[in-house]
Biopython code that builds the backbone (N, CA, C, O; Angstrom):
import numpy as np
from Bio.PDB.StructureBuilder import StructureBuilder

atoms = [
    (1, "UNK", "N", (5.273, -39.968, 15.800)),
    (1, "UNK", "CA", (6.134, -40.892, 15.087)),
    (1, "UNK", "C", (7.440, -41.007, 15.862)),
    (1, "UNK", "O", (8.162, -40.010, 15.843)),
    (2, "UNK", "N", (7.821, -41.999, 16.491)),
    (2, "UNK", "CA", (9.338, -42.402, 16.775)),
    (2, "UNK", "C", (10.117, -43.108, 15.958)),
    (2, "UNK", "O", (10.065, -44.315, 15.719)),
    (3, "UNK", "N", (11.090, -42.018, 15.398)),
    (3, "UNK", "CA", (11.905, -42.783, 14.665)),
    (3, "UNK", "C", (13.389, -42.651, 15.736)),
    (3, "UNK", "O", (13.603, -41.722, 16.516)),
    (4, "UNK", "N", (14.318, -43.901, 15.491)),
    (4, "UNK", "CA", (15.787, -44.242, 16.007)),
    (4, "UNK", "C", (16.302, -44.372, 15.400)),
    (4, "UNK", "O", (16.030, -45.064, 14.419)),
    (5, "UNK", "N", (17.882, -43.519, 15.681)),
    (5, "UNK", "CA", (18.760, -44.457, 15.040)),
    (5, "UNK", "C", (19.204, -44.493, 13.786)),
    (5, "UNK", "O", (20.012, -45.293, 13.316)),
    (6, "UNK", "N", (18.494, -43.340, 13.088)),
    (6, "UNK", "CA", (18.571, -42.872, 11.905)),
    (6, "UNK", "C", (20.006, -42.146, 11.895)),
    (6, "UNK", "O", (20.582, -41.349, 12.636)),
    (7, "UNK", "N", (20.279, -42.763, 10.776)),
    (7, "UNK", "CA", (22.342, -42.373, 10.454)),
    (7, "UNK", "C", (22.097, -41.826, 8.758)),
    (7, "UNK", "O", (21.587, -42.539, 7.893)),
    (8, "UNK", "N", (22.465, -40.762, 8.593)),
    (8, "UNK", "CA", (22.200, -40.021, 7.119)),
    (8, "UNK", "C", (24.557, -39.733, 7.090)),
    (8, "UNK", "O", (25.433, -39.441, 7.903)),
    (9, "UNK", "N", (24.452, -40.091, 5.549)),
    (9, "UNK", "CA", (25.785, -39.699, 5.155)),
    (9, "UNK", "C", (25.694, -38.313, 3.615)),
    (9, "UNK", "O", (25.420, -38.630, 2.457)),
    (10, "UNK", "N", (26.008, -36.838, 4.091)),
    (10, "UNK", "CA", (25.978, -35.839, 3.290)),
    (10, "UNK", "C", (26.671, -36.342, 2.184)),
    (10, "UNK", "O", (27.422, -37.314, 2.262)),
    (11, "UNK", "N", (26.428, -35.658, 1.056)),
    (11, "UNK", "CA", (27.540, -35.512, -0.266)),
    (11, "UNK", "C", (28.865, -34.866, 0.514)),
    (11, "UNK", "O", (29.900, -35.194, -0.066)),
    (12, "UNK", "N", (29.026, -34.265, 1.354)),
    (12, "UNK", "CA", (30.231, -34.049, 1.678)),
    (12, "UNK", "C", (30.907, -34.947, 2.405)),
    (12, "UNK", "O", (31.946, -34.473, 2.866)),
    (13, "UNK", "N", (30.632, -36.485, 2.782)),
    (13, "UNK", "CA", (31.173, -37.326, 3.380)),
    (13, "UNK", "C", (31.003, -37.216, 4.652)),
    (13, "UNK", "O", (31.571, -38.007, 5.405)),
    (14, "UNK", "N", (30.138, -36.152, 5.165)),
    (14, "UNK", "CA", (29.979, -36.064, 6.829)),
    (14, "UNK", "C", (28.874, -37.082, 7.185)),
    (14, "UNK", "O", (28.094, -37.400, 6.287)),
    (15, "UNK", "N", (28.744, -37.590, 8.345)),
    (15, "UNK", "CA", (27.496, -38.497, 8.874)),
    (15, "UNK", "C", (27.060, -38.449, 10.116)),
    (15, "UNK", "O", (27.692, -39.022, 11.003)),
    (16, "UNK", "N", (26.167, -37.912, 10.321)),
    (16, "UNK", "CA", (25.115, -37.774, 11.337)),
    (16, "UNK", "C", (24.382, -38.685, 12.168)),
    (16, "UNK", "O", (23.423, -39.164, 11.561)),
    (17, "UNK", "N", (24.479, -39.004, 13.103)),
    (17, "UNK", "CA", (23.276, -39.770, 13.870)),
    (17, "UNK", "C", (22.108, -38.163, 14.287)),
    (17, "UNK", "O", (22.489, -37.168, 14.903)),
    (18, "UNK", "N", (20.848, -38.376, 13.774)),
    (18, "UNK", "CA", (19.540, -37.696, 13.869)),
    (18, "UNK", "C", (18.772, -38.284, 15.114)),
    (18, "UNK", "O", (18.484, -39.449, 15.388)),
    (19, "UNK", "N", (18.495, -36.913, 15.886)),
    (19, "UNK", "CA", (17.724, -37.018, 16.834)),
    (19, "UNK", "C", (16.240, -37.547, 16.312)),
    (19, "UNK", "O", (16.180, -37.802, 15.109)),
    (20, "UNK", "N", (15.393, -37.681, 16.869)),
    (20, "UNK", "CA", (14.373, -37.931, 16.987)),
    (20, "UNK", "C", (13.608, -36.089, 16.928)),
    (20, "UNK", "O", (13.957, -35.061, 17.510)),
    (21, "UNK", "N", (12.453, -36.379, 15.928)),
    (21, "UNK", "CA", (11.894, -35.258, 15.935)),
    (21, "UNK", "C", (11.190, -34.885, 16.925)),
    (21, "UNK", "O", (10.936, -33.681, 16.931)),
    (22, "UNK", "N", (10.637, -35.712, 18.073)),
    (22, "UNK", "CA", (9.845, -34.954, 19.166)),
    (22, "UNK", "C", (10.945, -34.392, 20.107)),
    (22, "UNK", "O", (10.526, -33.855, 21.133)),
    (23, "UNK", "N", (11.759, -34.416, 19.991)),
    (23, "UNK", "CA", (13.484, -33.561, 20.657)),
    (23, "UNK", "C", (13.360, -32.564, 20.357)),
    (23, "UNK", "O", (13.969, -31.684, 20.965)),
    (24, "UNK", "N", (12.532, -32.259, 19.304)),
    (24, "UNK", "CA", (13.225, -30.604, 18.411)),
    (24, "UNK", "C", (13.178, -29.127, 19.881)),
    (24, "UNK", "O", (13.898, -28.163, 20.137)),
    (25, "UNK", "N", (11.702, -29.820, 20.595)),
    (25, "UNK", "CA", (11.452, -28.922, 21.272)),
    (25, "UNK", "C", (12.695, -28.184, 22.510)),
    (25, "UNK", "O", (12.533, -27.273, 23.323)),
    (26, "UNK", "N", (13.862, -28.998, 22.216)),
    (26, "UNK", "CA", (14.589, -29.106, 23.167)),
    (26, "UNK", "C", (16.143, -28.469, 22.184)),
    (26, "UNK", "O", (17.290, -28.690, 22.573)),
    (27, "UNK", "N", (15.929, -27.969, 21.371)),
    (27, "UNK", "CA", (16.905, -27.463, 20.614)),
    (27, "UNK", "C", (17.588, -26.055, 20.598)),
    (27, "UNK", "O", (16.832, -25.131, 20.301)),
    (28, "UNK", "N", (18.838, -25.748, 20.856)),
    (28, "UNK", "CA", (19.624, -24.857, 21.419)),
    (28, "UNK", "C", (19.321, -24.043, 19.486)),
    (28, "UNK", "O", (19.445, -24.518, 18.357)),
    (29, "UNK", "N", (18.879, -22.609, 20.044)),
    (29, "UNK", "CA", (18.308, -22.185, 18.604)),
    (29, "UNK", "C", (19.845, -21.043, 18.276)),
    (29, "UNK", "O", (20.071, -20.438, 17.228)),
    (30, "UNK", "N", (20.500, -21.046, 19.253)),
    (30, "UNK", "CA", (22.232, -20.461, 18.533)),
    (30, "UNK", "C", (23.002, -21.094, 17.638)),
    (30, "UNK", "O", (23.930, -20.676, 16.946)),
    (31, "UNK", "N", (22.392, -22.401, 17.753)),
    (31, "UNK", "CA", (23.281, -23.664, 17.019)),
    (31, "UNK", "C", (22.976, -23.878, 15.732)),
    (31, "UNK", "O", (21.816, -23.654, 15.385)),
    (32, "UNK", "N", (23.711, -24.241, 14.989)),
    (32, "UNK", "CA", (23.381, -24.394, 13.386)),
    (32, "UNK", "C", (22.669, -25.821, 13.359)),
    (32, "UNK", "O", (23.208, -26.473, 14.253)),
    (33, "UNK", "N", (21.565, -26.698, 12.643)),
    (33, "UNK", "CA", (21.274, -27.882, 12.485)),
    (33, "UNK", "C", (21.019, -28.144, 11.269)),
    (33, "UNK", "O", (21.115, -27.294, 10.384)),
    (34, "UNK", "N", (20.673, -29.317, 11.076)),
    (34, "UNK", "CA", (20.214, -29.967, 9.673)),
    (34, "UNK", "C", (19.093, -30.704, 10.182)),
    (34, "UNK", "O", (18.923, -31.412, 11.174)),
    (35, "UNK", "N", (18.287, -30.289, 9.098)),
    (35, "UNK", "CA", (17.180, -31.289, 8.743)),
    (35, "UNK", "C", (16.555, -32.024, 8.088)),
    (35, "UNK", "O", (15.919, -31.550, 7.147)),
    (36, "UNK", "N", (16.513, -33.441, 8.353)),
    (36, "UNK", "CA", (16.127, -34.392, 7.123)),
    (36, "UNK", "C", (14.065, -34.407, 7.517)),
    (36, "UNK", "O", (13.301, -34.352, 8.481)),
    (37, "UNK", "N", (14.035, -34.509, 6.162)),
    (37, "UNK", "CA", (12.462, -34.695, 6.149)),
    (37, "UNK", "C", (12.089, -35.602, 5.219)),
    (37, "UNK", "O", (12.881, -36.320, 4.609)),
    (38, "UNK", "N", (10.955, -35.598, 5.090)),
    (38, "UNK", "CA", (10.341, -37.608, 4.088)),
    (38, "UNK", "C", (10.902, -37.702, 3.052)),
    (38, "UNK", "O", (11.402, -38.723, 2.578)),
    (39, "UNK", "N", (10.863, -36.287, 2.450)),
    (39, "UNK", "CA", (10.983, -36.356, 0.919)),
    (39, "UNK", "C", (12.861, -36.206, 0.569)),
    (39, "UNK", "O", (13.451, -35.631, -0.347)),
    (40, "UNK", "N", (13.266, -36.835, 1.506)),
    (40, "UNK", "CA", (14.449, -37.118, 1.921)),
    (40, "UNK", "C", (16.121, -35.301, 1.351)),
    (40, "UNK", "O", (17.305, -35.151, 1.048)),
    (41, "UNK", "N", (14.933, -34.584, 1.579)),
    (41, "UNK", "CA", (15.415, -33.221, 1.400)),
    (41, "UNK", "C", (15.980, -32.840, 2.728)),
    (41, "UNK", "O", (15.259, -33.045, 3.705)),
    (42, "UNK", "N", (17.350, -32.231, 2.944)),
    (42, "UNK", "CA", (18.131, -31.882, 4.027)),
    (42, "UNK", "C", (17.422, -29.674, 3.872)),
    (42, "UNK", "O", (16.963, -29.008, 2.945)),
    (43, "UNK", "N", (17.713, -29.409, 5.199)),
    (43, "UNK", "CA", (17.745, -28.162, 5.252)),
    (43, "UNK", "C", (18.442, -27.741, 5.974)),
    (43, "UNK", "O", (18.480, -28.379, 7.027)),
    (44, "UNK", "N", (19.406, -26.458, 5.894)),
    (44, "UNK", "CA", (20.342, -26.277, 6.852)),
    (44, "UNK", "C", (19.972, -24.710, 8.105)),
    (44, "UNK", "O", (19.635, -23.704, 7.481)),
    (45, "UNK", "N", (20.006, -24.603, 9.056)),
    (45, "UNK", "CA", (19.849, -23.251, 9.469)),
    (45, "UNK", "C", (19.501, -23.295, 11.247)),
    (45, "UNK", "O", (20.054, -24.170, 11.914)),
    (46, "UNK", "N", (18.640, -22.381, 11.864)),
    (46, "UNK", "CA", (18.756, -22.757, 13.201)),
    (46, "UNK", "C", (16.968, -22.652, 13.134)),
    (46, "UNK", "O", (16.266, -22.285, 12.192)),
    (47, "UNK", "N", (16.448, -23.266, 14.921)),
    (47, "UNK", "CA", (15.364, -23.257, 14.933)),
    (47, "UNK", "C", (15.142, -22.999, 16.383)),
    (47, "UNK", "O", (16.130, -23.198, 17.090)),
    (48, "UNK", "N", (14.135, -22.628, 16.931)),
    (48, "UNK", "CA", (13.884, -22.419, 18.394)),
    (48, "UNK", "C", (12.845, -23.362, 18.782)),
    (48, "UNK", "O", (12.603, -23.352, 19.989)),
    (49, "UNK", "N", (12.107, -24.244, 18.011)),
    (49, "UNK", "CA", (11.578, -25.322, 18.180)),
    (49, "UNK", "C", (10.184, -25.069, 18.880)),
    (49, "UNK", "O", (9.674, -25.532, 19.901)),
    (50, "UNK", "N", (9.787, -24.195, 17.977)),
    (50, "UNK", "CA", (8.493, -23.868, 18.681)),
    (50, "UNK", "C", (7.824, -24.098, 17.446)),
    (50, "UNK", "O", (8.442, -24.152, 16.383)),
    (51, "UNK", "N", (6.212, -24.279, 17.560)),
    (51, "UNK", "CA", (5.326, -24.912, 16.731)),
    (51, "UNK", "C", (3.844, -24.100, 16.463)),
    (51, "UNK", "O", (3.113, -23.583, 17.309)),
    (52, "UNK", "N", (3.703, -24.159, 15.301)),
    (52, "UNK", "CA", (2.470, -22.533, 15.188)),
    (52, "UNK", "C", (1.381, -23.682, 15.332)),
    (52, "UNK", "O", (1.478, -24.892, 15.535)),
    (53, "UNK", "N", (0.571, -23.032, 15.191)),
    (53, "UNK", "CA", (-1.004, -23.467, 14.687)),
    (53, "UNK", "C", (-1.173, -24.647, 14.101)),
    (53, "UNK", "O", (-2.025, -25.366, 14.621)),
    (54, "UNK", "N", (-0.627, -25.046, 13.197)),
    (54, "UNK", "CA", (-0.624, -25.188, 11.975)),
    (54, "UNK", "C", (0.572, -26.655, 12.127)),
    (54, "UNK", "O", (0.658, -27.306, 11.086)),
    (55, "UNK", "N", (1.019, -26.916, 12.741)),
    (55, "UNK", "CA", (2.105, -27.786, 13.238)),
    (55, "UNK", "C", (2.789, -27.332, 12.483)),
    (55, "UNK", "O", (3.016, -28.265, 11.713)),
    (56, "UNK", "N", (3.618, -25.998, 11.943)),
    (56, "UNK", "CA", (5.166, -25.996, 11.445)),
    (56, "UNK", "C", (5.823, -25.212, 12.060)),
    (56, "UNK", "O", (5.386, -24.119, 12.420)),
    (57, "UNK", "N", (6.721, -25.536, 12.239)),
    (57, "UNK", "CA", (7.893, -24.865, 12.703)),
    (57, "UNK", "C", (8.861, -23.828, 11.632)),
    (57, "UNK", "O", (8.655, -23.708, 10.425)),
    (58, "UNK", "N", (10.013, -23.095, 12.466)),
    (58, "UNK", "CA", (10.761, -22.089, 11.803)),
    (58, "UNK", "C", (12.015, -22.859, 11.470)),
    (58, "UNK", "O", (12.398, -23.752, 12.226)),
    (59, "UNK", "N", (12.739, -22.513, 10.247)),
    (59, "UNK", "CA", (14.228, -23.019, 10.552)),
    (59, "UNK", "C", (14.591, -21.688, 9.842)),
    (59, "UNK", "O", (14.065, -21.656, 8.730)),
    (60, "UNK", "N", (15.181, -20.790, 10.069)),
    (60, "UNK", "CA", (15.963, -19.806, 9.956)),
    (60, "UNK", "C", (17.535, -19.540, 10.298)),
    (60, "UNK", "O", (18.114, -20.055, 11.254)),
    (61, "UNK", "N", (18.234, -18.485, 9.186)),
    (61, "UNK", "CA", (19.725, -18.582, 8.927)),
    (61, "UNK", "C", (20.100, -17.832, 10.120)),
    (61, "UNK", "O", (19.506, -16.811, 10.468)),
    (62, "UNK", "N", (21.085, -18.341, 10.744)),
    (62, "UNK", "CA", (21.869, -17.535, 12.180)),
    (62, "UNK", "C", (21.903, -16.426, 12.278)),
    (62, "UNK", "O", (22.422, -15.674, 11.454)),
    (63, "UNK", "N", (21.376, -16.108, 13.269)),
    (63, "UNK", "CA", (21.108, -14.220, 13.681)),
    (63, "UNK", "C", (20.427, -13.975, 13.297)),
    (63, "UNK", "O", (20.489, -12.750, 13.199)),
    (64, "UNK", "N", (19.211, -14.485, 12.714)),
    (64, "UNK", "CA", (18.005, -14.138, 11.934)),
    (64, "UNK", "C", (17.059, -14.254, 12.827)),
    (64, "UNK", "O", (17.200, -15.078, 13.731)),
    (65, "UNK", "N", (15.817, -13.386, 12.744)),
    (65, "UNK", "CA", (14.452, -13.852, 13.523)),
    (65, "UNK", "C", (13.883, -13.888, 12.990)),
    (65, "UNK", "O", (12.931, -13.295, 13.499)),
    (66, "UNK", "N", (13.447, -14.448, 11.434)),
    (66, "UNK", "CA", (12.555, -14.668, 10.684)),
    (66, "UNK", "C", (13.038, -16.073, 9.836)),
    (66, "UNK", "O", (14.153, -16.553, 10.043)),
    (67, "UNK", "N", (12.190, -16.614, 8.970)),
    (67, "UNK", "CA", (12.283, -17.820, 8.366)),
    (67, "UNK", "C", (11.290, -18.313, 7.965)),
    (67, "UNK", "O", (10.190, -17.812, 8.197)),
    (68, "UNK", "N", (11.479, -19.580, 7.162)),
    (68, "UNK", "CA", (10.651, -20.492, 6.496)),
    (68, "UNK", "C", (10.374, -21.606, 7.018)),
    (68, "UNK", "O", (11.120, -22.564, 7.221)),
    (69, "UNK", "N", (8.881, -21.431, 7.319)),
    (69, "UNK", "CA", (8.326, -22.976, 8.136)),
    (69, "UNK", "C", (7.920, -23.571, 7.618)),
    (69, "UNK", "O", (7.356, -23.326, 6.552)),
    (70, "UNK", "N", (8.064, -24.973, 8.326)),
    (70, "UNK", "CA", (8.310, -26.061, 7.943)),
    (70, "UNK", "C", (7.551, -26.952, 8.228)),
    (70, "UNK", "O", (7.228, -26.754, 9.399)),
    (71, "UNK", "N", (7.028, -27.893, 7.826)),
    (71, "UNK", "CA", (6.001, -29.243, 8.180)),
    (71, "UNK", "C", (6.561, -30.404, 9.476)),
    (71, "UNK", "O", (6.899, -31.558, 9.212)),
    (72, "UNK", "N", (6.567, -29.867, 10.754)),
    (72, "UNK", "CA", (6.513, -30.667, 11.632)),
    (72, "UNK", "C", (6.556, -32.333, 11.058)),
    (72, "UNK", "O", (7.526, -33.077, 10.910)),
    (73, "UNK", "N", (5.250, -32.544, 10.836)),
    (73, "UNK", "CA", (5.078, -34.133, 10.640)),
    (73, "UNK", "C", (5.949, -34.540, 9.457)),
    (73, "UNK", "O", (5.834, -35.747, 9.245)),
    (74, "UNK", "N", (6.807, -33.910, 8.593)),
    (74, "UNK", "CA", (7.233, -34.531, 7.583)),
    (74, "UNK", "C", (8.700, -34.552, 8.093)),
    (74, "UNK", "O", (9.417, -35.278, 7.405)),
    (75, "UNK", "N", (9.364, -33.894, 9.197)),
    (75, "UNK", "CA", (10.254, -33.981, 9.728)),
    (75, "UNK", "C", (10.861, -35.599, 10.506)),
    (75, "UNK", "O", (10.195, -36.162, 11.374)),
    (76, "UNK", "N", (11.863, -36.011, 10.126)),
    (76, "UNK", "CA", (12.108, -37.185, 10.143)),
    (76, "UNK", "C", (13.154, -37.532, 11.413)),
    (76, "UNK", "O", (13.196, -38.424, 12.260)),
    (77, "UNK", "N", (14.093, -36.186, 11.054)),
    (77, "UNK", "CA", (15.205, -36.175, 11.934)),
    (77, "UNK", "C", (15.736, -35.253, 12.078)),
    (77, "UNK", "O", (15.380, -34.491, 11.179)),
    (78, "UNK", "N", (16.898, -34.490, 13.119)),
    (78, "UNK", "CA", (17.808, -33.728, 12.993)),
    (78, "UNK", "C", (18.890, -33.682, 13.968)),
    (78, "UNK", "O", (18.942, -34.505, 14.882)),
    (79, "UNK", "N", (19.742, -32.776, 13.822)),
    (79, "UNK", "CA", (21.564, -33.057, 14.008)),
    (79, "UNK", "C", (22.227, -31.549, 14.242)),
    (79, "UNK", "O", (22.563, -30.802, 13.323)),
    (80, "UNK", "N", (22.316, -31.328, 15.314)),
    (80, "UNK", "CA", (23.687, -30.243, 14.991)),
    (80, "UNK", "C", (24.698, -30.359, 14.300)),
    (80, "UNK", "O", (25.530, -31.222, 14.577)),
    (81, "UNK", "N", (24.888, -29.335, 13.015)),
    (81, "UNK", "CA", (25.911, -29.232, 12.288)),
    (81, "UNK", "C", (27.179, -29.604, 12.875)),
    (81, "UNK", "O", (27.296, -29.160, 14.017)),
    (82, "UNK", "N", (27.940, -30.121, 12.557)),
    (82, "UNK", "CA", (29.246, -30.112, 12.643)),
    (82, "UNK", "C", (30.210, -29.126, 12.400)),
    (82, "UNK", "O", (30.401, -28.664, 11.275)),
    (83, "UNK", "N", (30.994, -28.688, 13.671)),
    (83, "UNK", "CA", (31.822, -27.287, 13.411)),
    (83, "UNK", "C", (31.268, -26.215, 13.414)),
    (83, "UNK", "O", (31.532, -25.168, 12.823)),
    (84, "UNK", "N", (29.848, -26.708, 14.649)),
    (84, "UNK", "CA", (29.253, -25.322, 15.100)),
    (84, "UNK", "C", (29.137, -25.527, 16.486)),
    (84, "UNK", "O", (28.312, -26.302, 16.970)),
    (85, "UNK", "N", (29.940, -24.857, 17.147)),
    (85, "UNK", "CA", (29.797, -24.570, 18.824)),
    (85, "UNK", "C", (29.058, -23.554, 19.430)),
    (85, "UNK", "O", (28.982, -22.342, 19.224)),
    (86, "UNK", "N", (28.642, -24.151, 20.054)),
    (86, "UNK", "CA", (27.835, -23.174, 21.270)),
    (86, "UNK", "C", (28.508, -22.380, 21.815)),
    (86, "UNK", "O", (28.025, -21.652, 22.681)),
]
sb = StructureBuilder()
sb.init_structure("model")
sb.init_model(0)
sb.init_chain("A")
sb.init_seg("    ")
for serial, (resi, resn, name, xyz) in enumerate(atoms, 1):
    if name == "N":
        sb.init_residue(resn, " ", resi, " ")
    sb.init_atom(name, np.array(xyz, "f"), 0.0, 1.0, " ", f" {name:<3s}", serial, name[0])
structure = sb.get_structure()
């Protein structure tokens, strides 16, 4: 799925331009991100962008090596947090 161009605005007034989900693989996993998925649910945390069996991926809380995976294909978009540096 290629999606572009996708612009999401938080309840906190912040707004994002979202990468494209076949990017993920290319994601700095020190960095905090957000993730929008179909069911238009955000998730916040880091990921190393690697993909099981099963097509899901990890998004886990910083400094963590464990987490809750996630449905690849329902993944829509994502964004490095704002006011998180490398």
């Amino acid at each position: 799925m290629a999606i572009n161009d996708i612009m999401i605005t938080l309840t906190n007034g912040q707004k994002y331009k979202l990468r494209n989900p076949d990017t993920l693989s290319e994601i700095d996993s020190s960095r905090t991100a957000i993730f929008l998925f179909d069911n238009m649910e955000v998730y916040t945390g880091c990921s190393n962008g690697l993909m099981d069996e099963d097509e899901d991926f990890c998004i886990f809380a910083p400094g963590k090596n464990h987490g809750i995976g996630m449905p690849f294909r329902r993944l829509l978009g994502w964004a490095y947090k704002r006011g998180d540096n490398a």
